[in-house]
N, CA, C and O atoms as CSV, one atom per row, in Angstrom:
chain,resi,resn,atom,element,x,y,z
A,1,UNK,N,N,97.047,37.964,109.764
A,1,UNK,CA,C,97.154,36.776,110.612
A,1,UNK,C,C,97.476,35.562,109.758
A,1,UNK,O,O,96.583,35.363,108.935
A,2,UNK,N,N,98.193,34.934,109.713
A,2,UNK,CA,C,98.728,33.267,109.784
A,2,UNK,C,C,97.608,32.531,109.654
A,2,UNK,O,O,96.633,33.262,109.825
A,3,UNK,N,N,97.315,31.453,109.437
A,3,UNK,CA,C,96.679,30.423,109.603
A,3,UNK,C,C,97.498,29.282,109.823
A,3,UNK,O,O,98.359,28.810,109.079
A,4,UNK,N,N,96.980,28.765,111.345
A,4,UNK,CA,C,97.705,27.087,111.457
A,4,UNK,C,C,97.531,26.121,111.044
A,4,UNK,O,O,96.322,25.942,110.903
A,5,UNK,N,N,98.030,25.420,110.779
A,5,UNK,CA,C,98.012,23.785,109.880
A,5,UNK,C,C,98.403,22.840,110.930
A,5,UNK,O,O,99.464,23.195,111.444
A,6,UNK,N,N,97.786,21.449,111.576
A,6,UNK,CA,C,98.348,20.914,112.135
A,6,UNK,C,C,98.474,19.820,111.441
A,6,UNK,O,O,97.588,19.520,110.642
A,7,UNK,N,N,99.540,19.055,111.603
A,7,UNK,CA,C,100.272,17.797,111.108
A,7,UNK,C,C,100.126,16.518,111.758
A,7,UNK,O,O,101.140,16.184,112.370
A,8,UNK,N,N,99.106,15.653,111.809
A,8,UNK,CA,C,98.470,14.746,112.598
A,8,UNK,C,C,99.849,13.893,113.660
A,8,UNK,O,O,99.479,13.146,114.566
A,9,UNK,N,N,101.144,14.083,113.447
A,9,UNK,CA,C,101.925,13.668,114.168
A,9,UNK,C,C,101.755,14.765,115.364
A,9,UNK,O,O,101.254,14.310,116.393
A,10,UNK,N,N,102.108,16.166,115.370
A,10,UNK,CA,C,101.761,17.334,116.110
A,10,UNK,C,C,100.570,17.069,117.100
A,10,UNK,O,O,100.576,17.032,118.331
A,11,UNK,N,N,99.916,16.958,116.524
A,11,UNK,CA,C,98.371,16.723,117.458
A,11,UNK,C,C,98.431,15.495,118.608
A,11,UNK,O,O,97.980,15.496,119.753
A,12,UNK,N,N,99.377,14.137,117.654
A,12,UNK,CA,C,99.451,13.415,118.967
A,12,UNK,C,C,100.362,13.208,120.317
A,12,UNK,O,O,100.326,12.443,121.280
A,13,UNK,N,N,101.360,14.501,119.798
A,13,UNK,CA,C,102.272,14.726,120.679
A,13,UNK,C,C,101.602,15.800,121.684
A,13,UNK,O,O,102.094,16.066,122.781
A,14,UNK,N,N,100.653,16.269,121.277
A,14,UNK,CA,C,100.243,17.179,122.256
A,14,UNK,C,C,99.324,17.011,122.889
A,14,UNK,O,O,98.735,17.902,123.501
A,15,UNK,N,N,99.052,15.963,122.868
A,15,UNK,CA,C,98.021,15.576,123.644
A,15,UNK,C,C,99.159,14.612,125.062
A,15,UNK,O,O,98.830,14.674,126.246
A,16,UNK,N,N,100.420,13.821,124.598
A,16,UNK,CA,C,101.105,13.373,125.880
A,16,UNK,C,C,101.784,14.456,126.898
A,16,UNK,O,O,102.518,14.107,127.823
A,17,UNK,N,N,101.383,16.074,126.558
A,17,UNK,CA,C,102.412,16.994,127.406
A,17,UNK,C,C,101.929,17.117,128.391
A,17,UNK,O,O,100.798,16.662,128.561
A,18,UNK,N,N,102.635,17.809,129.457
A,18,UNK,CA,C,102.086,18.067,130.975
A,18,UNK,C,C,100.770,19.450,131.003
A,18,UNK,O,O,101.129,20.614,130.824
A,19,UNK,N,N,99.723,19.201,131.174
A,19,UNK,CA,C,98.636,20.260,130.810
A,19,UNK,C,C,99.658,21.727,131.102
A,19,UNK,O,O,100.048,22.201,130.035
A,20,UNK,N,N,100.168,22.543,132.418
A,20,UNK,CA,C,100.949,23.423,132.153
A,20,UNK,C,C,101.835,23.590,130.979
A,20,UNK,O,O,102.443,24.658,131.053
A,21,UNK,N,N,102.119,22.902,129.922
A,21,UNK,CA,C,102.870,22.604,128.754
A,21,UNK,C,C,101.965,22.959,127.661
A,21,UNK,O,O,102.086,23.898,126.873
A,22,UNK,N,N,101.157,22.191,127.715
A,22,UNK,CA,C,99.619,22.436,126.953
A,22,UNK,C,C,99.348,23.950,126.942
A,22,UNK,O,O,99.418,24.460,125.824
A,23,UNK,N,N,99.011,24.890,128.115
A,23,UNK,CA,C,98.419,26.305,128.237
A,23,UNK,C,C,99.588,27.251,127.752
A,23,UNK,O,O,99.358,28.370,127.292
A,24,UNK,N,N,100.878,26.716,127.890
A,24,UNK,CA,C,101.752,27.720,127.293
A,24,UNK,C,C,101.876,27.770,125.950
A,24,UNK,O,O,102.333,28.707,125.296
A,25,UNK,N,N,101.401,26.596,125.498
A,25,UNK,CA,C,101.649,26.023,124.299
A,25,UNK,C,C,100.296,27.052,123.484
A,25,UNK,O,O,100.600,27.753,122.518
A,26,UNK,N,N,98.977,27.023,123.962
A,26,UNK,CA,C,98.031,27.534,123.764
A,26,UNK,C,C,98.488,29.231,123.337
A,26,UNK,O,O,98.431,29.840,122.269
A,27,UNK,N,N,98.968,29.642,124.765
A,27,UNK,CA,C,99.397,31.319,124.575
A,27,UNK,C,C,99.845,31.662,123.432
A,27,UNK,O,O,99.408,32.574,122.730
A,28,UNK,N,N,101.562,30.279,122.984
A,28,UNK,CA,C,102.121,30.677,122.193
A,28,UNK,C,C,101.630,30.932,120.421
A,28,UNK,O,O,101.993,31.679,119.513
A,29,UNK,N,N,100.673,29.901,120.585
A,29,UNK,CA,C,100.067,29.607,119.524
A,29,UNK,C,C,99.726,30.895,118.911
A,29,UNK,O,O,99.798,31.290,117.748
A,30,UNK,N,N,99.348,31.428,119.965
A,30,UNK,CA,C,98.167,32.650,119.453
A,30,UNK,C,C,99.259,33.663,119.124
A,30,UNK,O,O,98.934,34.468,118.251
A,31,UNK,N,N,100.757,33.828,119.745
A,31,UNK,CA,C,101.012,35.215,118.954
A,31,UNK,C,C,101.666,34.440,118.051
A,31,UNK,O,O,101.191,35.005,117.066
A,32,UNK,N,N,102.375,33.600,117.581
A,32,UNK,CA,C,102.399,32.647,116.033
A,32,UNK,C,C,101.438,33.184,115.233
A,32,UNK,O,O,101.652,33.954,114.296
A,33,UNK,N,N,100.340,32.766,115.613
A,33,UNK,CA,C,99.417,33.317,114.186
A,33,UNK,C,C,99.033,34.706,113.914
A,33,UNK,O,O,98.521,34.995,112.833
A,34,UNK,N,N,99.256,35.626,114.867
A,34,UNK,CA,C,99.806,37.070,114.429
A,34,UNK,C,C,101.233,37.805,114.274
A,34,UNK,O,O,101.353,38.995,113.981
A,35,UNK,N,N,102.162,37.026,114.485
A,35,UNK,CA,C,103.358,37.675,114.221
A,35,UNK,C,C,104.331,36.162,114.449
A,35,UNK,O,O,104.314,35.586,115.537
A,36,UNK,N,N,105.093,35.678,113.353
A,36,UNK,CA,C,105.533,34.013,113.875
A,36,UNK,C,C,106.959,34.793,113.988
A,36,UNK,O,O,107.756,33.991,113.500
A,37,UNK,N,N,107.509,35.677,114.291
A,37,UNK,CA,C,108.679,36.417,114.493
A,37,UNK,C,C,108.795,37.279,115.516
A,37,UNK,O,O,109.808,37.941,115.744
A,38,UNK,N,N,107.477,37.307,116.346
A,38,UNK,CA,C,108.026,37.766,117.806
A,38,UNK,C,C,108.641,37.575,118.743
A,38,UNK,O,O,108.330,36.578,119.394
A,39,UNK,N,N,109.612,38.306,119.160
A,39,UNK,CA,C,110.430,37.731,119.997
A,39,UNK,C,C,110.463,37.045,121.239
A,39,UNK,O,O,111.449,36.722,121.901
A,40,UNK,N,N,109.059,36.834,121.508
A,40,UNK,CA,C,108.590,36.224,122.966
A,40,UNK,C,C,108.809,34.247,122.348
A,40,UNK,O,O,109.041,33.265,123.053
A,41,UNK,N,N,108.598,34.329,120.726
A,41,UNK,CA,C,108.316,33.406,120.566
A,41,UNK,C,C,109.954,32.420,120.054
A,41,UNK,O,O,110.184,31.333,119.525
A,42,UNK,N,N,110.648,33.395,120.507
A,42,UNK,CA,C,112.160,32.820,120.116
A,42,UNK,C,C,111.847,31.702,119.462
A,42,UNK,O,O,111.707,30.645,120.078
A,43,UNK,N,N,111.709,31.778,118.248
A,43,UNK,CA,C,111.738,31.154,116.696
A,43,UNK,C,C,112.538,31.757,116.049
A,43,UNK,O,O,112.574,32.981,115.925
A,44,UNK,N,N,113.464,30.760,115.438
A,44,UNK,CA,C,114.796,30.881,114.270
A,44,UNK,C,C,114.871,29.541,113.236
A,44,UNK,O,O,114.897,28.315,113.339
A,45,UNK,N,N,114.884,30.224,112.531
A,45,UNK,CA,C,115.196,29.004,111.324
A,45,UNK,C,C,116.255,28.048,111.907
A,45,UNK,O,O,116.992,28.329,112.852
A,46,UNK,N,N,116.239,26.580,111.052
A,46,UNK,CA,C,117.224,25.736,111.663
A,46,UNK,C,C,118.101,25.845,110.534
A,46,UNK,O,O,118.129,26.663,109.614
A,47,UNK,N,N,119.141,24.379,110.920
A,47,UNK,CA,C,120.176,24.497,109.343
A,47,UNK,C,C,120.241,22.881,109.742
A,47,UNK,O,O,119.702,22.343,110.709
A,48,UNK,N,N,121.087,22.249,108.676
A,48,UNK,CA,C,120.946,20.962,108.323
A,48,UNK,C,C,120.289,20.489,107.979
A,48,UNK,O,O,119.627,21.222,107.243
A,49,UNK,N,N,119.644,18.813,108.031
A,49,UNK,CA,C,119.048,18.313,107.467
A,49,UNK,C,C,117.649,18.944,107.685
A,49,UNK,O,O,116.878,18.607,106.787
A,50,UNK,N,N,116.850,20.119,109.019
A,50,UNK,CA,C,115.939,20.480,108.692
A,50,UNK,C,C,115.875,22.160,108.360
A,50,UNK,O,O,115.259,23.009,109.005
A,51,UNK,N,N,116.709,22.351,107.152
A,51,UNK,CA,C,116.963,23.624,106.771
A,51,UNK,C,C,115.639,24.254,106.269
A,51,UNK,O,O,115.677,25.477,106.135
A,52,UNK,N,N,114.741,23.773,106.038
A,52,UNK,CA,C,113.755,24.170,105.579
A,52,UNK,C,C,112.574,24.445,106.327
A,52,UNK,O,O,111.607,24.933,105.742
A,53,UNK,N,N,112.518,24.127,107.876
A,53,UNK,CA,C,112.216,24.350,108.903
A,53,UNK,C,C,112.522,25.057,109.991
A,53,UNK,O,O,113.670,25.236,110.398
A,54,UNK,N,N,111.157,25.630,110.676
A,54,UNK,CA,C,111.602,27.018,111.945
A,54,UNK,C,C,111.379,26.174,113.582
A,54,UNK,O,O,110.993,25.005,113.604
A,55,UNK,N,N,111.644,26.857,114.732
A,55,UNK,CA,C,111.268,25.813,115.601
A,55,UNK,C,C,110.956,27.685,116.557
A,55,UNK,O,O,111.225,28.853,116.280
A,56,UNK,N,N,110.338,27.032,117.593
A,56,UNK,CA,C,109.462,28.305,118.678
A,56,UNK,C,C,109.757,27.580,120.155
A,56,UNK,O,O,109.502,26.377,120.094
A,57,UNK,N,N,110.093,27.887,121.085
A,57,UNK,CA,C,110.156,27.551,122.579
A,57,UNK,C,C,108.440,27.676,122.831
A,57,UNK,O,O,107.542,28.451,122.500
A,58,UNK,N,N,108.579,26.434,123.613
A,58,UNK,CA,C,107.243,26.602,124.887
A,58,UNK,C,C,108.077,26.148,126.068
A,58,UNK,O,O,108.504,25.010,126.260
A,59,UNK,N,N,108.260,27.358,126.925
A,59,UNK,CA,C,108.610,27.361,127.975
A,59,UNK,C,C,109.866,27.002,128.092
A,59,UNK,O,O,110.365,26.410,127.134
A,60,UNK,N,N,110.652,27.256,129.240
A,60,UNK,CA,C,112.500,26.565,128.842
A,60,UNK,C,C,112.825,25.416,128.113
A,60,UNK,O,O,113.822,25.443,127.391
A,61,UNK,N,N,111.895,24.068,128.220
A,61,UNK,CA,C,112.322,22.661,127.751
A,61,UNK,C,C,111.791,21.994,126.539
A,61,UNK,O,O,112.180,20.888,126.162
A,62,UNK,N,N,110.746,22.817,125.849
A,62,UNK,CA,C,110.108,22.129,124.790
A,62,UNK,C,C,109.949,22.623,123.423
A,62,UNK,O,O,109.468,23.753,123.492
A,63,UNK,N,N,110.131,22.290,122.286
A,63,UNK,CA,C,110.025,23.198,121.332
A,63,UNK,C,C,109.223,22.889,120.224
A,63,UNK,O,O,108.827,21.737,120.404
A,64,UNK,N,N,108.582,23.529,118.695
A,64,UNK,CA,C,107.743,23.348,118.393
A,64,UNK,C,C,108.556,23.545,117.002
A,64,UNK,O,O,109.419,24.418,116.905
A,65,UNK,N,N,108.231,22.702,115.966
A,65,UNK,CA,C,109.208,22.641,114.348
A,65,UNK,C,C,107.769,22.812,113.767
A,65,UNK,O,O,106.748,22.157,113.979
A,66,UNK,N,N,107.995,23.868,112.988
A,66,UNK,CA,C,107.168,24.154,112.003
A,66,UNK,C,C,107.619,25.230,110.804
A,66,UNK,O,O,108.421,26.141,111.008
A,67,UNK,N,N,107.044,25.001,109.670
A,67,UNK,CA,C,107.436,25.340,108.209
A,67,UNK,C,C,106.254,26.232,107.593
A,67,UNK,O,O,105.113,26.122,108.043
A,68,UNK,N,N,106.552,27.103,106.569
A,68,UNK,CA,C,106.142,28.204,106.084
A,68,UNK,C,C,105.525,27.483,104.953
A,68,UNK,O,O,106.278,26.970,104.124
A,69,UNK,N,N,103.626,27.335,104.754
A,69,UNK,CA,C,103.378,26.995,103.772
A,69,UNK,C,C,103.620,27.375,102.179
A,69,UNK,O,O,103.959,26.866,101.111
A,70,UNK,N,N,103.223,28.572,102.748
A,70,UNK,CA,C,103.033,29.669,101.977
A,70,UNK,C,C,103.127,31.548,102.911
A,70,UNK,O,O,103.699,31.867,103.953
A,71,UNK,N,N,102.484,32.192,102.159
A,71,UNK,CA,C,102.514,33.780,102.696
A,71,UNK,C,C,101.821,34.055,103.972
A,71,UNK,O,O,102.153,34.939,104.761
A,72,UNK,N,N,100.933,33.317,104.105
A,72,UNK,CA,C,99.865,32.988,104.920
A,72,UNK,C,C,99.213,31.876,105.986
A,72,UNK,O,O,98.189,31.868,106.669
A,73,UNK,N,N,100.452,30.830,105.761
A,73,UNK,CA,C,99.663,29.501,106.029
A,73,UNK,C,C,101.401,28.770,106.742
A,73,UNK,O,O,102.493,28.643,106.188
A,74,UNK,N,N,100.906,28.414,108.240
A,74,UNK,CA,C,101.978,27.679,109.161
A,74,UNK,C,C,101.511,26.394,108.919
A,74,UNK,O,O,100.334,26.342,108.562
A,75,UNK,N,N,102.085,25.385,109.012
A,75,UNK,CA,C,101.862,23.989,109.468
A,75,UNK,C,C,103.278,23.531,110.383
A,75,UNK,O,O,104.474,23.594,110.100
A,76,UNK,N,N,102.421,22.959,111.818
A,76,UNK,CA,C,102.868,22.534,112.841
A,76,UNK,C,C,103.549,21.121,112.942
A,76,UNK,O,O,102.996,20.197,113.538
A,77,UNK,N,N,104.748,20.995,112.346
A,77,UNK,CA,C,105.281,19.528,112.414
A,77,UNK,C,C,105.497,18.314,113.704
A,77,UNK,O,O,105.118,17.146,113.612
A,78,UNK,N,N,105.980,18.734,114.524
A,78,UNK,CA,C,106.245,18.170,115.842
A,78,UNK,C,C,106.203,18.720,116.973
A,78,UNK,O,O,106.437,19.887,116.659
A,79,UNK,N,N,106.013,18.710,118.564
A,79,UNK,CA,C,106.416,18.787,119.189
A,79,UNK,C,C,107.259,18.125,120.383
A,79,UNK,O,O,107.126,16.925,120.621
A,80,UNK,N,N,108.079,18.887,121.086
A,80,UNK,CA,C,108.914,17.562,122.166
A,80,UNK,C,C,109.945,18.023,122.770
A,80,UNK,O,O,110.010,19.251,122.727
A,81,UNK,N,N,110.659,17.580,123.241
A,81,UNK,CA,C,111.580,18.252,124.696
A,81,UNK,C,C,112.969,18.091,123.986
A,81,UNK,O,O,113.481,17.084,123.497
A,82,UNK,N,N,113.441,19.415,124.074
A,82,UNK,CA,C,114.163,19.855,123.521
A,82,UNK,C,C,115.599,19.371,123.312
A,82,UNK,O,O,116.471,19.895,122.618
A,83,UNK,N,N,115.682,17.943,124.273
A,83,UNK,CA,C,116.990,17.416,123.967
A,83,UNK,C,C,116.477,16.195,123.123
A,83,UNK,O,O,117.285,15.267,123.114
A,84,UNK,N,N,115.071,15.931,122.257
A,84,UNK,CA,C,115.004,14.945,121.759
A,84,UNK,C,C,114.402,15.620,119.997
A,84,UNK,O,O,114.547,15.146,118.871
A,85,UNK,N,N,113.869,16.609,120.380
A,85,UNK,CA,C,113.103,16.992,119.125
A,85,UNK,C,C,113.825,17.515,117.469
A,85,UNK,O,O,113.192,17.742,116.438
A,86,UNK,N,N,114.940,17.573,117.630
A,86,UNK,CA,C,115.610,17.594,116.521
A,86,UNK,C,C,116.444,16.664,115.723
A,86,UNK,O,O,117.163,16.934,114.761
A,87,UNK,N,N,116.153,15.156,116.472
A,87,UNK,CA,C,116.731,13.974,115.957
A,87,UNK,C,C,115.814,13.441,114.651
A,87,UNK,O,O,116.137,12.420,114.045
């Protein structure tokens, strides 16, 4: 299992989502920290300026950027709706 890291920007974005946003967000969390490559969790590395960063869907409109600490260890950079979160 993974361990999550949250990124105090992360935390305050998730607290403005629509609670249904919130519980999916919850689900997803959980298979992240056992497998951050399952395919439910359609996560793919990005390219450009955040090449060094992965991103995960919650639900059709929102998505979640987060980076590989280490072997073991996620930290959660942002979340936000998907036509704004990669600016």
């Amino acid at each position: 299992m993974f361990e999550i890291v949250y990124h105090k920007q992360f935390l305050k974005q998730t607290q403005k989502l629509p609670e249904a946003t919130q519980r999916q967000l919850r689900k997803q969390l959980v298979l992240l920290s056992k497998n951050p490559f399952d395919p439910l969790l359609h996560s793919k590395p990005l390219g450009g300026e955040l090449e060094s960063y992965h991103s995960l869907r919650i639900g059709r409109d929102y998505r979640v950027i987060f980076e590989f600490l280490n072997t073991v260890s996620i930290k959660l950079i942002r979340i936000g709706h998907r036509k704004d979160i990669y600016r």
